[in-house]
DRENBA-323067 format. One line per field, with one value per atom (N, C-alpha, C, CB): residue number from 1; atom name; residue in one letter; x, y, z. Coordinates in steps of 0.001 Angstrom, whole numbers, plus 524288, in hexadecimal, padded with zeros to 5 digits. Glycine has a CB too. Example, Ala and Ser with C-alpha at 12.3 -4.5 7.8 and 13.67 -1.06 7.14 Angstrom:
<sites>
resi (1, 1, 1, 1, 2, 2, 2, 2);
name (N, CA, C, CB, N, CA, C, CB);
resn (a, a, a, a, s, s, s, s);
u (83386, 8300C, 83390, 82C2C, 83232, 83566, 83264, 83704);
v (7E9C6, 7EE6C, 7F31C, 7EE87, 7F736, 7FBDC, 8001E, 7FDAA);
w (81E78, 81E78, 81E78, 82356, 81BA8, 81BE4, 81EBE, 8165D);
</sites>
This chain:
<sites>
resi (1, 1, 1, 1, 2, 2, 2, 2, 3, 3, 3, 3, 4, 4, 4, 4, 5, 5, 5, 5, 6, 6, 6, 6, 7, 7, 7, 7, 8, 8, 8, 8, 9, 9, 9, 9, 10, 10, 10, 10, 11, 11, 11, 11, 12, 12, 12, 12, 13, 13, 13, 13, 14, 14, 14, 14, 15, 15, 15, 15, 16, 16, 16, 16, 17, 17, 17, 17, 18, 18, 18, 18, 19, 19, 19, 19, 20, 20, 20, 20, 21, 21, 21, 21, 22, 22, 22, 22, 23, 23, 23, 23, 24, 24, 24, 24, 25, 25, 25, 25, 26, 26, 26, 26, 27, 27, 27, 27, 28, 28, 28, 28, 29, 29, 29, 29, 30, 30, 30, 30, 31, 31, 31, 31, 32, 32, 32, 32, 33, 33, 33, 33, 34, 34, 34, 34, 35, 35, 35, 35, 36, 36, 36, 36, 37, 37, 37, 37, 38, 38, 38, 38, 39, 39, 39, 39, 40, 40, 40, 40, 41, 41, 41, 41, 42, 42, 42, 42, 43, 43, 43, 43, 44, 44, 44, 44, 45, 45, 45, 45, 46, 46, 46, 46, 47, 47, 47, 47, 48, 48, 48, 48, 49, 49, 49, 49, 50, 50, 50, 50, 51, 51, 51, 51, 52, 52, 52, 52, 53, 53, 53, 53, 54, 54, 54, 54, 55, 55, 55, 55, 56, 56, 56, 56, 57, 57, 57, 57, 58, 58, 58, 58, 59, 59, 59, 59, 60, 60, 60, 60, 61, 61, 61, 61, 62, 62, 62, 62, 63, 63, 63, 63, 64, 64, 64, 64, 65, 65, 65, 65, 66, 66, 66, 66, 67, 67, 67, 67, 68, 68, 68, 68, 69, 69, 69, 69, 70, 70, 70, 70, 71, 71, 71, 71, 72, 72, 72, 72, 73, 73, 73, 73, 74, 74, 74, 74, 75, 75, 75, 75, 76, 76, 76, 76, 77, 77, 77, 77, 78, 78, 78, 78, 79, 79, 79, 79, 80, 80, 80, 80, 81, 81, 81, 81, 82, 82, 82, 82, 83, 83, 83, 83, 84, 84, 84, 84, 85, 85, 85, 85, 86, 86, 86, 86, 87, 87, 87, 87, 88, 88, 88, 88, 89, 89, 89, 89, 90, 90, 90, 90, 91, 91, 91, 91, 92, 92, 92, 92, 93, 93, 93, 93, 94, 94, 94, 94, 95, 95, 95, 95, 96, 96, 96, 96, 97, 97, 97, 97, 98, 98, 98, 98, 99, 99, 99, 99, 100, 100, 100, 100, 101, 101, 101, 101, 102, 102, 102, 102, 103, 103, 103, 103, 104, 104, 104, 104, 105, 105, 105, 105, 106, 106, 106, 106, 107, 107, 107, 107, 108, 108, 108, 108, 109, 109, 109, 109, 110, 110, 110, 110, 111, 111, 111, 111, 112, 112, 112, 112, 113, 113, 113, 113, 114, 114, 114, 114, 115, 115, 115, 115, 116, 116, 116, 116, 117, 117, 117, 117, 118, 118, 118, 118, 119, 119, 119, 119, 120, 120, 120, 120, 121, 121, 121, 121, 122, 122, 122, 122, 123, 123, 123, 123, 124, 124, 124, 124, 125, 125, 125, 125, 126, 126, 126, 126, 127, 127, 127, 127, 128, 128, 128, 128, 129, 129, 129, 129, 130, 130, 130, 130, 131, 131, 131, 131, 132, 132, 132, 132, 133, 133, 133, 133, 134, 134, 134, 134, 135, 135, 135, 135, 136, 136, 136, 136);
name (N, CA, C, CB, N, CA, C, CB, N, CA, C, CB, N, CA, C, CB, N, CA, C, CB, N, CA, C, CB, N, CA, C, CB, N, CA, C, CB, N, CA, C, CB, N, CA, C, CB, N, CA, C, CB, N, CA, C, CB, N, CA, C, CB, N, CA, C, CB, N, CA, C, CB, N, CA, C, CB, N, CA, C, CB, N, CA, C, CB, N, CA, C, CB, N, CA, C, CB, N, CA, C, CB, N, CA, C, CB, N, CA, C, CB, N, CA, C, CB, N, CA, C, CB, N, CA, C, CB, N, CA, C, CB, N, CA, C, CB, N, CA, C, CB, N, CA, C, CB, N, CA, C, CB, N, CA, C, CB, N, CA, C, CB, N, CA, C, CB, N, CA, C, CB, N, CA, C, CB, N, CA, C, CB, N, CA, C, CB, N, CA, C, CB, N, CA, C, CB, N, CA, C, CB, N, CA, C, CB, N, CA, C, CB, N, CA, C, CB, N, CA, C, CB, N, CA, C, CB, N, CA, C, CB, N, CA, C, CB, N, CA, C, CB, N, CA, C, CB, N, CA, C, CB, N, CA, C, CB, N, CA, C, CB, N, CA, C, CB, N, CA, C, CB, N, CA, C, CB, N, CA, C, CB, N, CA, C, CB, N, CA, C, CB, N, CA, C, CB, N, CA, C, CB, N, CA, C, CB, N, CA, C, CB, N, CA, C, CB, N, CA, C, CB, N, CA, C, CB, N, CA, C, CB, N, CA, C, CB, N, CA, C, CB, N, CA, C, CB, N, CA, C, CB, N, CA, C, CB, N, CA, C, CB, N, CA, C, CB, N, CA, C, CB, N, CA, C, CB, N, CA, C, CB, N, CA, C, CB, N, CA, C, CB, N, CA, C, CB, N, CA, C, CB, N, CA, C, CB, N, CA, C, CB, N, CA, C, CB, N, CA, C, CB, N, CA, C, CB, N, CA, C, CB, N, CA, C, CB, N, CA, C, CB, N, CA, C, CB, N, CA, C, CB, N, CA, C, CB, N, CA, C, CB, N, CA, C, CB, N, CA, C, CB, N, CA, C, CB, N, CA, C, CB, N, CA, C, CB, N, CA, C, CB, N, CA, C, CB, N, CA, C, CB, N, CA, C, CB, N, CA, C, CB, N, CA, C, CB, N, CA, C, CB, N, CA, C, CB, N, CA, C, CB, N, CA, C, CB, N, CA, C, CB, N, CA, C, CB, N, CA, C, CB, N, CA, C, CB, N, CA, C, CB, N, CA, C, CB, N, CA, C, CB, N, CA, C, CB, N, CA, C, CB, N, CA, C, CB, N, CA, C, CB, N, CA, C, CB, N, CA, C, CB, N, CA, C, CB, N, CA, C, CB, N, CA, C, CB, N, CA, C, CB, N, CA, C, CB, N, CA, C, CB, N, CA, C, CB, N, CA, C, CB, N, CA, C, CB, N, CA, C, CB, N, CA, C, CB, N, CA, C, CB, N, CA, C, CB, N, CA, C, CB, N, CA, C, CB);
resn (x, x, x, x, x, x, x, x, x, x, x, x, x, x, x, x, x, x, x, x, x, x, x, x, x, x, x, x, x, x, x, x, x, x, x, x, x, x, x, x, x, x, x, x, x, x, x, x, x, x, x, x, x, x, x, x, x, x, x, x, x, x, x, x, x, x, x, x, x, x, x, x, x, x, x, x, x, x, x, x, x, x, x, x, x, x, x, x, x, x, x, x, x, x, x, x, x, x, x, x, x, x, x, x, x, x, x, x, x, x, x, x, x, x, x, x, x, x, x, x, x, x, x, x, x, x, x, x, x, x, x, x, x, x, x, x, x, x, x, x, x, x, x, x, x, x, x, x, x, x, x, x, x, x, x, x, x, x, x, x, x, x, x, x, x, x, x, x, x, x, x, x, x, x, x, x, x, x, x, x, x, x, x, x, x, x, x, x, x, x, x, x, x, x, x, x, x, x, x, x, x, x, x, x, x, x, x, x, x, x, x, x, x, x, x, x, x, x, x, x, x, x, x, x, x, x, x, x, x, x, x, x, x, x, x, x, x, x, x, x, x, x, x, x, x, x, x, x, x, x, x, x, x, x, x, x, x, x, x, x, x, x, x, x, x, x, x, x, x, x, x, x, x, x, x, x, x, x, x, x, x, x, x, x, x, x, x, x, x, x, x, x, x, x, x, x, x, x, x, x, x, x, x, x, x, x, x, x, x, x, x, x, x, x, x, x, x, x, x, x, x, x, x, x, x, x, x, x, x, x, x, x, x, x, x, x, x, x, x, x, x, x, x, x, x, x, x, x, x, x, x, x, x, x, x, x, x, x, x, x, x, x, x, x, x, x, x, x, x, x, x, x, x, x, x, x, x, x, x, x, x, x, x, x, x, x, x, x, x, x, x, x, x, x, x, x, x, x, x, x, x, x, x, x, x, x, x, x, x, x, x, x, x, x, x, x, x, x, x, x, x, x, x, x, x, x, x, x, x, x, x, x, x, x, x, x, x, x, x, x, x, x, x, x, x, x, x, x, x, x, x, x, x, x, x, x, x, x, x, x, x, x, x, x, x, x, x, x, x, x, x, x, x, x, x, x, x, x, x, x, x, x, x, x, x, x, x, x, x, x, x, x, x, x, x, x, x, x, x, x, x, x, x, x, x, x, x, x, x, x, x, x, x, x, x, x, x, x, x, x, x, x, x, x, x, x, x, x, x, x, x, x, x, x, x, x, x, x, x, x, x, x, x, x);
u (CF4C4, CF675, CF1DF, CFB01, CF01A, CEAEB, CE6B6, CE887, CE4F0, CDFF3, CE07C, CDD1E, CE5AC, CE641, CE672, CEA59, CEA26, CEA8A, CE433, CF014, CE2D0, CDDCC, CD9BC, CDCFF, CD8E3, CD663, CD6F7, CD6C5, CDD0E, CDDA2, CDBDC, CE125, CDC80, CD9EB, CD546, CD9FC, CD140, CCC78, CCA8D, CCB3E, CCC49, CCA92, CCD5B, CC878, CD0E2, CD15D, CD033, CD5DF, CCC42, CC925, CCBDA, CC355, CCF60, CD1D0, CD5C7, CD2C8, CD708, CDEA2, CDCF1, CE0ED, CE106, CE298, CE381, CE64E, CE390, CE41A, CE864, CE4E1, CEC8D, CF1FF, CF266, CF617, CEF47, CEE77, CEADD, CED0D, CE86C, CE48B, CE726, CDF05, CEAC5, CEBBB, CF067, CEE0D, CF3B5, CF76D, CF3FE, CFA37, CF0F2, CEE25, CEC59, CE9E6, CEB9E, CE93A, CEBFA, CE99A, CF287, CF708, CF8E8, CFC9F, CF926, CF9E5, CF86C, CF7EE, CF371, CEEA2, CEF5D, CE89E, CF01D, CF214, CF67E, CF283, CF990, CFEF4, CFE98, D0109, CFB77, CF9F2, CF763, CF87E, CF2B6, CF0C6, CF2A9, CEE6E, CF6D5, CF995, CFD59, CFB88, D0187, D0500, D0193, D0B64, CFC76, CF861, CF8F4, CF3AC, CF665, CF55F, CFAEC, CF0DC, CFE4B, D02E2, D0281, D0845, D0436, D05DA, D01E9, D0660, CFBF5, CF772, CF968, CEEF2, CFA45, CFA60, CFFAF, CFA51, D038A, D09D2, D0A09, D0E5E, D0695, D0625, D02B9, D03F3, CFE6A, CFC9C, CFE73, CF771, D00F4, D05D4, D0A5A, D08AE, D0B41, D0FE0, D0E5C, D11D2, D0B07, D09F4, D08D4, D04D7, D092C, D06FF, D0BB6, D04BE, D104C, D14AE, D19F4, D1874, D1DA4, D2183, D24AA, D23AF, D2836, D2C00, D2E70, D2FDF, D2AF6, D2DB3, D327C, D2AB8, D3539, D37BF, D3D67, D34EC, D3E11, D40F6, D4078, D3FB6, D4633, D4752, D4B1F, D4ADE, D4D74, D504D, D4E02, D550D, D4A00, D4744, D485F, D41F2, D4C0E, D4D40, D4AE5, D4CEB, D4528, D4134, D4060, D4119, D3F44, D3DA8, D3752, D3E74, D349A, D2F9B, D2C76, D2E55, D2925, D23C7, D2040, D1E12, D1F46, D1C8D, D1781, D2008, D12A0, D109F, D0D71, D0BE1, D0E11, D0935, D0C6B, D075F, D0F92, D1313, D175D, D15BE, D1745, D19D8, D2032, D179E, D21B1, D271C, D2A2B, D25C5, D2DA3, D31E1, D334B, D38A9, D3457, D38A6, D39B7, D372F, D3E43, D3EB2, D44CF, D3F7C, D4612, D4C61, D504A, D4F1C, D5403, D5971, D5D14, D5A91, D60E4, D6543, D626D, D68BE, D5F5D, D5D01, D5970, D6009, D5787, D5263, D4E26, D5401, D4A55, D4559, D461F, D4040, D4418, D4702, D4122, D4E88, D3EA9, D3A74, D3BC8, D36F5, D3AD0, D3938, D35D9, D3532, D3916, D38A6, D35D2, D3DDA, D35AF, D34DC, D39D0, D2C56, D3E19, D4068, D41AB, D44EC, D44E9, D448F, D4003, D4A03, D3DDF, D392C, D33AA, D39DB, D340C, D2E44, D2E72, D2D90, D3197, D3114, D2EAB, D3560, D2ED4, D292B, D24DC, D2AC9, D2590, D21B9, D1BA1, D2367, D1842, D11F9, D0EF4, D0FDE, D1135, D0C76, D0B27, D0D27, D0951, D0585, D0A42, D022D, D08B6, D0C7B, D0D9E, D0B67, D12B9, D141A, D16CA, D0E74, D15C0, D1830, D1C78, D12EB, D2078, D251D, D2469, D2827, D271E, D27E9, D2978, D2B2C, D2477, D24F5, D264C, D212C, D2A0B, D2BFE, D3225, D278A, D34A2, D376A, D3C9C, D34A8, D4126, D45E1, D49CD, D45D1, D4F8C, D5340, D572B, D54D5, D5668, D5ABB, D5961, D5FA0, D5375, D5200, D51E1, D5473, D5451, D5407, D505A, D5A6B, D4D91, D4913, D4A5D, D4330, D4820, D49F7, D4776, D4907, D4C92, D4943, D4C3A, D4956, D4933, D4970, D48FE, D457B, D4B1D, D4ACF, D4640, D4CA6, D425C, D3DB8, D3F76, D3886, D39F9, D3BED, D3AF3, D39A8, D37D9, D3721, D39A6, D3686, D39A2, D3C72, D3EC5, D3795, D41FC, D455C, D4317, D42E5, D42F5, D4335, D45D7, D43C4, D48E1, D4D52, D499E, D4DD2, D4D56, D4B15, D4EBB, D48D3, D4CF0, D5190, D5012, D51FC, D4A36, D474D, D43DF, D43FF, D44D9, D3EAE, D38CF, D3D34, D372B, D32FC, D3232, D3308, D3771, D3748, D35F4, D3AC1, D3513, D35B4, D2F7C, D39BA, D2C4C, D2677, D234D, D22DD, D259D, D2236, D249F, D222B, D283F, D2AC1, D2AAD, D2F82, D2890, D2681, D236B, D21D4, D1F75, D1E06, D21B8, D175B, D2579, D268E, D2BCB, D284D, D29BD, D2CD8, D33E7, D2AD5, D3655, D3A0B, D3B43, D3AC2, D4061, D43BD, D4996, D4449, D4A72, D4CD6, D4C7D, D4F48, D50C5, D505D, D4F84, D5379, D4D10, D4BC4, D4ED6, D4656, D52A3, D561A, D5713, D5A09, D5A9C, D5A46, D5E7A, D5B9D);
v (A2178, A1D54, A1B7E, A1F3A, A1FDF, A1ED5, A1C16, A22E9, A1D7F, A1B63, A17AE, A1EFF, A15A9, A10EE, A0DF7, A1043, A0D08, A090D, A085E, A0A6F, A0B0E, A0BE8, A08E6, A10F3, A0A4B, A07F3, A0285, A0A6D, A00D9, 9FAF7, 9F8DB, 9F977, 9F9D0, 9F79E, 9F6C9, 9FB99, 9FA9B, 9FAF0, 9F5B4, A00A1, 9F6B9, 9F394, 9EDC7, 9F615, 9ED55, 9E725, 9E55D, 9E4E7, 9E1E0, 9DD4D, 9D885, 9DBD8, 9D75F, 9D122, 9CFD0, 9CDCF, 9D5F3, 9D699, 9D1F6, 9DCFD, 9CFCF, 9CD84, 9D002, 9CB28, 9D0E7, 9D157, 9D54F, 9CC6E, 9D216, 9D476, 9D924, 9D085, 9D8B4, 9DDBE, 9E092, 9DCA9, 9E056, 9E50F, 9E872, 9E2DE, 9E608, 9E708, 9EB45, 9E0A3, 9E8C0, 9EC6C, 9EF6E, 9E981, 9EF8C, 9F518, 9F885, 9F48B, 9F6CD, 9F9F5, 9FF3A, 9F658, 9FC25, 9FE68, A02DA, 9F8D5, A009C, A0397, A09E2, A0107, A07D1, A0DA2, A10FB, A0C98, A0E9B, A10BE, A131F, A0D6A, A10F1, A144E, A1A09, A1188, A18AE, A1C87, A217C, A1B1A, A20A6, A22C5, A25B1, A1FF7, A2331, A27A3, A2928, A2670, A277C, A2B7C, A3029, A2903, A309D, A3371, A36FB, A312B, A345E, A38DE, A3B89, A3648, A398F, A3C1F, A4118, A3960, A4011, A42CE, A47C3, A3EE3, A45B9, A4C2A, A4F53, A4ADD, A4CB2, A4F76, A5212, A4BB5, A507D, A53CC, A55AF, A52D3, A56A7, A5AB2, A6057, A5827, A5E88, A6496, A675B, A6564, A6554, A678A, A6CCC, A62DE, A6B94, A6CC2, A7119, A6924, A727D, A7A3D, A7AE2, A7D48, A7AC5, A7F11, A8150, A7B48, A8079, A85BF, A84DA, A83B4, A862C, A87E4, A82A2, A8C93, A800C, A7C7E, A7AF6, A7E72, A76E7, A7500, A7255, A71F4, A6FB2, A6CA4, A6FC8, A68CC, A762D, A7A8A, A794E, A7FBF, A787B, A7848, A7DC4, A71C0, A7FBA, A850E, A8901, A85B5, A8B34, A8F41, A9422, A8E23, A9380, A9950, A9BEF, A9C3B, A9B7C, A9DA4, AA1E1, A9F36, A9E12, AA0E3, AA0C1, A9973, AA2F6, AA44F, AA070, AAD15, A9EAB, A9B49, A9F74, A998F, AA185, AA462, A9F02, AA68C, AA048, A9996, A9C59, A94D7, A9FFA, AA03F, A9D06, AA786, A9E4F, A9A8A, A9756, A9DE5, A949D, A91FD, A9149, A8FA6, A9661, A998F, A99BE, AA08E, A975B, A98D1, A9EEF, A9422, AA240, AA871, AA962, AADC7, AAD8B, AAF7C, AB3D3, AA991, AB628, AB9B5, AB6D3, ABCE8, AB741, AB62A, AB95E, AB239, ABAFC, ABF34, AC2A5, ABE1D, AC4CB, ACA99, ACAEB, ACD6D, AC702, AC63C, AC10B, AC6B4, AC22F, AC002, ABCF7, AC305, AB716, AB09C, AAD6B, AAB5C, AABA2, AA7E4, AA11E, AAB56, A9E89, A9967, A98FD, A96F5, A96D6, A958A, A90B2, A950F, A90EB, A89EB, A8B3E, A86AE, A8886, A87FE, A827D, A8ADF, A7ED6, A795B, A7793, A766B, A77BD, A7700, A783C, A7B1C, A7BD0, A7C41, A76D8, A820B, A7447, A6FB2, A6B69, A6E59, A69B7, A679E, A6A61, A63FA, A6EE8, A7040, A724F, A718F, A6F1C, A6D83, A719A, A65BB, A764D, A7840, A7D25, A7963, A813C, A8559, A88F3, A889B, A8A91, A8E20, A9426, A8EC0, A944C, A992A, A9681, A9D2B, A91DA, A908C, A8CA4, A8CDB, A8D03, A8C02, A851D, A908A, A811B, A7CD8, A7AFA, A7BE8, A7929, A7840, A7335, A7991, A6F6E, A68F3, A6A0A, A6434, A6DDF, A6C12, A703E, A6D9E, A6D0A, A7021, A6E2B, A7222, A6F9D, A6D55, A6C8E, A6F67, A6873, A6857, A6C55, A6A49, A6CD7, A720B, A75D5, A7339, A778C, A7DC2, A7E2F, A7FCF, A8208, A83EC, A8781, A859E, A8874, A8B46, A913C, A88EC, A9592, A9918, A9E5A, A9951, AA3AF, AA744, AADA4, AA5BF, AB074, AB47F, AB820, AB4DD, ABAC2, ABD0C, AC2ED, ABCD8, AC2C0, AC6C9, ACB24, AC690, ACD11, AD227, AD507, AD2A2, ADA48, AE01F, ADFE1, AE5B6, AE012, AE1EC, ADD6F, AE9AB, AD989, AD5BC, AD4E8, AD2E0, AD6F5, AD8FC, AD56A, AE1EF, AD2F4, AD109, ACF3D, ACCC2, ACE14, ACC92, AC914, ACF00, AC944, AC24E, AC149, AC107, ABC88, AB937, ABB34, AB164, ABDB6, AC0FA, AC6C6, AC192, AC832, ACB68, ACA90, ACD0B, AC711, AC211, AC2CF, ABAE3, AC3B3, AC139, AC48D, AC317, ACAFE, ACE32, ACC80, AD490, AC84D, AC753, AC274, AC935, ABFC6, AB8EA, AB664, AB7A1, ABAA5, AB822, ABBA6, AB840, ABC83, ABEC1, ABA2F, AC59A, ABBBC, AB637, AB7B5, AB6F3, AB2F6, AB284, AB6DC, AAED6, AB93D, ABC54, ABB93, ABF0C, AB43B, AB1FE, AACE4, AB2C1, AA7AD, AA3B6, AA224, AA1FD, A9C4C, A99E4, A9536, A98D0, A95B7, A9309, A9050, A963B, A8AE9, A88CE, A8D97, A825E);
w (3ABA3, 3AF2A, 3B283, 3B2A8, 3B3B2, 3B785, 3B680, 3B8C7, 3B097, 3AE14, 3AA96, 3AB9D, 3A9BB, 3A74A, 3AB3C, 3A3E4, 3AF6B, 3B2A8, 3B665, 3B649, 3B6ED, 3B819, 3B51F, 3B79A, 3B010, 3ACC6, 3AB32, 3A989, 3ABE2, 3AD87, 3B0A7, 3AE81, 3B405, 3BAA6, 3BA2F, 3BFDE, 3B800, 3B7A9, 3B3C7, 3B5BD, 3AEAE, 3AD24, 3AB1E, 3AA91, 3AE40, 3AE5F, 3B250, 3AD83, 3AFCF, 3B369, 3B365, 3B165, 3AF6F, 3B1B3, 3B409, 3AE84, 3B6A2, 3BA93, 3BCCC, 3C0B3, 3BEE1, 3C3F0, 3C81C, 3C3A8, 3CC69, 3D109, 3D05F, 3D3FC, 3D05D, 3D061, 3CCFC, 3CE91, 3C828, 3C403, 3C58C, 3BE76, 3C766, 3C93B, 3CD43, 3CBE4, 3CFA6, 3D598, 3D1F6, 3DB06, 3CFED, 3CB32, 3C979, 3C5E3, 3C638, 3C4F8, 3C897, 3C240, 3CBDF, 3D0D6, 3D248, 3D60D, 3D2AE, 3D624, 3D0F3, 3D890, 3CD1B, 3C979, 3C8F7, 3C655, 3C904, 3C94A, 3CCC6, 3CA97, 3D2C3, 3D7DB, 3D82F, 3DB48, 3D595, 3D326, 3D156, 3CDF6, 3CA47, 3C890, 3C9C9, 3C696, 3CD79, 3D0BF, 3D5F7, 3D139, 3D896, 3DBEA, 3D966, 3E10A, 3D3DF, 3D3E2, 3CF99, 3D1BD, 3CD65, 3CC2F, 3CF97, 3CC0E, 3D3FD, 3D7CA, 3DB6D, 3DC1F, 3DA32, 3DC70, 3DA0C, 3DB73, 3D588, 3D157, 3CFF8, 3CCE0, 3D168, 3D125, 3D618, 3D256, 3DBE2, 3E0C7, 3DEBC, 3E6CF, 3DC24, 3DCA0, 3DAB1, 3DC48, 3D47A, 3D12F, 3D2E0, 3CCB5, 3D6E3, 3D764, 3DB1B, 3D814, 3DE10, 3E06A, 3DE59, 3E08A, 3D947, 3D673, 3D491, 3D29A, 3D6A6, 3D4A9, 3D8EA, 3D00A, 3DAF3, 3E195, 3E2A9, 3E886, 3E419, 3E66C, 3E0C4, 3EF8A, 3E342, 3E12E, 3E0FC, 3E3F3, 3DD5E, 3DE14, 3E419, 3DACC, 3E71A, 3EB71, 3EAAF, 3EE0C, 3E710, 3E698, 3E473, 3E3BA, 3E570, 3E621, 3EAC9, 3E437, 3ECFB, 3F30E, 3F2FF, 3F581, 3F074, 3F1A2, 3F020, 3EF9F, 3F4F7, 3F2E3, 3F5A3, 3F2E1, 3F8FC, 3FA4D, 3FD88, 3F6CC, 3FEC0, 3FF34, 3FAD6, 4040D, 3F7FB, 3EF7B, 3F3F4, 3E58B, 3EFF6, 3F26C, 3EC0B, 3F3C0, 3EDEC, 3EAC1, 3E59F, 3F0D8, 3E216, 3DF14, 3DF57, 3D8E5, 3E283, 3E0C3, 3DC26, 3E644, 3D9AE, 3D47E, 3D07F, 3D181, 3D0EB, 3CBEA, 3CD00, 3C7BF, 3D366, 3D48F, 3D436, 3D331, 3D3FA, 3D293, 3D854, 3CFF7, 3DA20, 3DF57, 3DD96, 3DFB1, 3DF4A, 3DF23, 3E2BA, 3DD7F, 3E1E3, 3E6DB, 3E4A5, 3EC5D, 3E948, 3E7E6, 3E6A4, 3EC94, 3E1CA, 3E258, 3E0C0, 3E056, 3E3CB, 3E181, 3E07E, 3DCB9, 3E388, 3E107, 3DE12, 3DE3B, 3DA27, 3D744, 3D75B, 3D215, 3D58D, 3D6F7, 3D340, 3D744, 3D509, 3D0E8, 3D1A7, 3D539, 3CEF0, 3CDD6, 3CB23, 3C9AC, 3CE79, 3CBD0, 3C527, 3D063, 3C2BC, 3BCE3, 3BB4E, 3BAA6, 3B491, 3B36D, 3AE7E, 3B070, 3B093, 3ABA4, 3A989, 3ABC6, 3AA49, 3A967, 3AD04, 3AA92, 3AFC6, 3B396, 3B0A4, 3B8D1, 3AC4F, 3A939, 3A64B, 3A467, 3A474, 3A20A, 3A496, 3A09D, 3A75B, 3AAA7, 3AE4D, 3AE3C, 3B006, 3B155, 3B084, 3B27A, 3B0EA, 3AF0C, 3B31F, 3B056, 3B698, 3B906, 3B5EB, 3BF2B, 3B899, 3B745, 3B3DE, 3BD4E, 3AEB7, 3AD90, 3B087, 3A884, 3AFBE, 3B2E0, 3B805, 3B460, 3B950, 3C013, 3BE01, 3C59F, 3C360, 3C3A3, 3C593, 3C79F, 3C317, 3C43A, 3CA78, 3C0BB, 3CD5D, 3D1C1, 3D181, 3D493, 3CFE6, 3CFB3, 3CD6C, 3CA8D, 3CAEE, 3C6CB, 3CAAF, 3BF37, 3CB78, 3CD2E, 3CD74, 3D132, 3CA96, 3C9B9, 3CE22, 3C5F1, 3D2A3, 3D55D, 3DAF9, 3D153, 3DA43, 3DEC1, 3DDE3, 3E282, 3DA56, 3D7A8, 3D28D, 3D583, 3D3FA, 3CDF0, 3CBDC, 3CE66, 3C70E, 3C401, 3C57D, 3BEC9, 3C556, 3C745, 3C362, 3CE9F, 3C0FE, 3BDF0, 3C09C, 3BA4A, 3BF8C, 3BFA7, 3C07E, 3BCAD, 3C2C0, 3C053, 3BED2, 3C46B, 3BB07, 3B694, 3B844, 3B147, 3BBFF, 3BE56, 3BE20, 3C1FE, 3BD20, 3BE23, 3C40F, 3BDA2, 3C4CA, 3CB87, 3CF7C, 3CEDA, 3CEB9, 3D207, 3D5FF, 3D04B, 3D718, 3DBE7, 3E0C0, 3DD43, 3E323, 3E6A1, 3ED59, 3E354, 3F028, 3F5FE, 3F622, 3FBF9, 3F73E, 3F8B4, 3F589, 3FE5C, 3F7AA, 3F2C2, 3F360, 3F460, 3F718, 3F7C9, 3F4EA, 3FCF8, 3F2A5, 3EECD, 3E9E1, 3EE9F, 3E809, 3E3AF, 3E4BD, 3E536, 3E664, 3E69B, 3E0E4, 3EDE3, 3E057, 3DDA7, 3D868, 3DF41, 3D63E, 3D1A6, 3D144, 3D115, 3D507, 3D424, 3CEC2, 3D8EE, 3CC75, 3C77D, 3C42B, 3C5D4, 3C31C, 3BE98, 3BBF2, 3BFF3, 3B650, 3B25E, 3B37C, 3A905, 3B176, 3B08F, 3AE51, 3AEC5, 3B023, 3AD9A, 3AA4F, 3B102, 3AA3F, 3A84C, 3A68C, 3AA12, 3A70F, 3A6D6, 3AB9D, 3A489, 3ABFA, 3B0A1, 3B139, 3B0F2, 3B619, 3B62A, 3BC78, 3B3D0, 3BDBE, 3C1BD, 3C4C1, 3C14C);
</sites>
C-alpha cells in the first residue's frame, strides 16, 4: 500500500493539483494506519491478556504470558484453544487479544498435588502443561 501509492506520487509528473493533493492524503493514510498498527503490535507480548476483565486477582505468568491462579482447590492456567487459531506471537505464550465475551480459555495444570487456597500457591506450577482440554 505504502510503496505503490508512494511510487505514484513520485513519479507522476503530469497530476493536477487536485491529484497530487489525492495522492498525497492517500500515502498519509497509509502511513499512519502503518504506523498504528507497528506501535499496537509490539505491545501485544509484554503482559498477560488485558482485555480479560474477570481476573479474580489470577496472577500474570509474564514468561509465557499465561493469567493462573486457585480454583476449587486446584491450580488452573490460561490456554490457546480456539484462540491458537489466530494467534501469531512467541510459541508456548497464551493469546493476549483473543476472549470470548471476557472469559479466556483456561485448563487444568498437570502437576502432581497441586492443591491449592490461593493463587499464590499456583506460582511453583505456573509453567506446567495442560493436564486436559482447554476450555472457556
Amino acid at each position: 500500500c505504502i510503496s505503490e501509492q508512494l511510487i505514484k506520487a513520485v513519479v507522476s509528473t503530469q497530476s493536477t493539483g487536485i491529484l497530487a493533493e489525492n495522492q498525497f492524503l492517500v500515502v498519509m493514510k497509509c502511513l499512519v494506519f502503518a504506523l498504528v498498527f507497528a506501535v499496537c503490535s509490539t505491545f501485544q507480548y509484554d503482559t498477560c491478556n488485558k482485555l480479560f476483565t474477570d481476573t479474580k486477582d489470577w496472577l500474570c505468568n509474564e514468561g509465557n504470558l499465561c493469567w493462573y491462579g486457585c480454583q476449587k482447590g486446584s491450580c488452573w492456567s490460561q490456554c490457546n484453544g480456539a484462540g491458537a487459531i489466530e494467534w501469531d506471537g512467541p510459541p508456548g505464550t497464551c493469546n493476549t487479544r483473543y476472549h470470548l465475551n471476557t472469559h479466556i480459555e483456561w485448563c487444568w495444570l498437570a502437576a502432581g498435588g497441586n492443591k491449592c487456597s490461593t493463587n499464590a500457591d499456583c506460582a511453583a506450577f505456573m509453567n506446567q502443561p495442560c493436564s486436559g482440554t482447554c476450555s472457556v
